[in-house]
Each structure stands twice: as C-alpha cells, then as structure tokens.
C-alpha positions, 0 to 999 in steps of 0.5 A: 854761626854760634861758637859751641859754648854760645849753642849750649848756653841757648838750648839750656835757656829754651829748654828751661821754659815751662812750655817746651815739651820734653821731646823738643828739649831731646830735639834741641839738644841733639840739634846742639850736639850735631852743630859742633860734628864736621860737616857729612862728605858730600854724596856721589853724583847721582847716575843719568836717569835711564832712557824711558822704556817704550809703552805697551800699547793699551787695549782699545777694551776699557775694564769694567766699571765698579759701578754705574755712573749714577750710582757714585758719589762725588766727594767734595770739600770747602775751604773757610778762610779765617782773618781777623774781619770775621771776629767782631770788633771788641771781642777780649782774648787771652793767650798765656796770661796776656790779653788782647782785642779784636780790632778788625783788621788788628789785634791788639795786645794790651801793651800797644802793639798791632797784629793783622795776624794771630799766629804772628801774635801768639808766637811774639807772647810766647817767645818766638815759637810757633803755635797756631793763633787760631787755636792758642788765643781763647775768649773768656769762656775758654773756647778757642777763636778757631772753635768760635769761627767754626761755630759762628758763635762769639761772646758779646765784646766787652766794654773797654774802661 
C-alpha cells in the first residue's frame, strides 16, 4: 500500500516514458484516482440457484443433416511451439537499443545477463513492462524473431569480436 503522494509520484514517472501509450497513461492515472476513494460496499449475497426444471423429453426423430457427411470438411489447426533451441546459435538481436545473442538454451544481453525466455527479457530492457519478446526482439534486417520462426529463415549468425 503506497501512501497517495508516493502513487501520484509513480504514475508521473511511468507516464513520462516515451513508450507508454496515451491510453495507458489515462488508465494509470485513473488507477491513481480510485487507489485514494473508500473501498465499494461489499455486494448482497447472491440468492440459491433455483431447482433445475425437468427436461423435455427429445424425439427419437433426428433433424436433418445440412449436408452428407462426405461433403463437410474438418477444419483443423497445429500449434508450433517457440524456445530459444529453434533460433541458431549466434543469431544478434536488438530490442530498444540493447543487443543480445542467441545462446540456445540462453539470451544474452550484451551486459551479461542470461534469459531462457524472450519475454523475460524484453520486459527486464523495457522496464518492467510487458511486450511480446517474440515480436519486440528483431534481427538485423529488421524483421522479427516471430517473423523469422514463422519462416524458417534466419540471417547467418554473426562473429563475435
């Protein structure tokens, strides 16, 4: 619990970062303003729910069918997992002016530090908020790491003086 001079103080300084959006700013500071109301009345109980009405018994008829069952198709989707063991080992990357490489199962950020994931990172360089790593580091050529796995295509990894 932060007294309402420390809040206040705490949203000038995120807002006055030069990538928090306006409609975020509006959200912090109206997140400030609530912080220092009284807390809601609690809400009434909620009544018991009302005994289950008895079904209808259904028609032993089935309704007919749009279409015969060799004439629908089947719709189906795949999930491609993303880690850090996909990128090749070498591969620079840059997010917000700090760079990194691809040390699989590591990031690492040209300070030192290790990351096994790409959010993790991206949020410690931009200052504890939230983005999509995937999307937020980039290779040289400016495309995305989540672009770059969709394709399979990755630049060649760079030498390291």
């Amino acid at each position: 619990e932060l007294p309402s001079a420390e809040r206040l103080d705490l949203v000038e300084r995120m807002c006055d970062r030069r990538d928090v959006p306006g409609s975020l700013r509006a959200d912090l500071e109206a997140a400030a303003e609530r912080a220092d109301a009284p807390a809601p009345p609690p809400r009434p109980a909620s009544p018991p729910p009302a005994a289950p009405t008895p079904r209808a018994s259904r028609s032993t008829a089935r309704a007919p069918r749009s279409a015969p069952a060799r004439a629908r198709t089947t719709h189906t989707r795949t999930f491609k997992p993303r880690t850090l063991d996909d990128i090749p080992a070498g591969t620079q990357v840059e997010y917000l002016g700090r760079t990194a490489v691809i040390e699989p199962p590591w990031l690492v950020l040209d300070d030192g530090r290790k990351f096994k994931f790409l959010n993790a990172a991206a949020v410690y360089v931009n200052g504890g908020v939230e983005v999509d790593g995937w999307e937020a580091w980039t290779v040289a050529d400016g495309r995305s790491l989540a672009a770059c796995h969709a394709t399979s295509e990755w630049p060649p990894p760079e030498e390291s003086d």
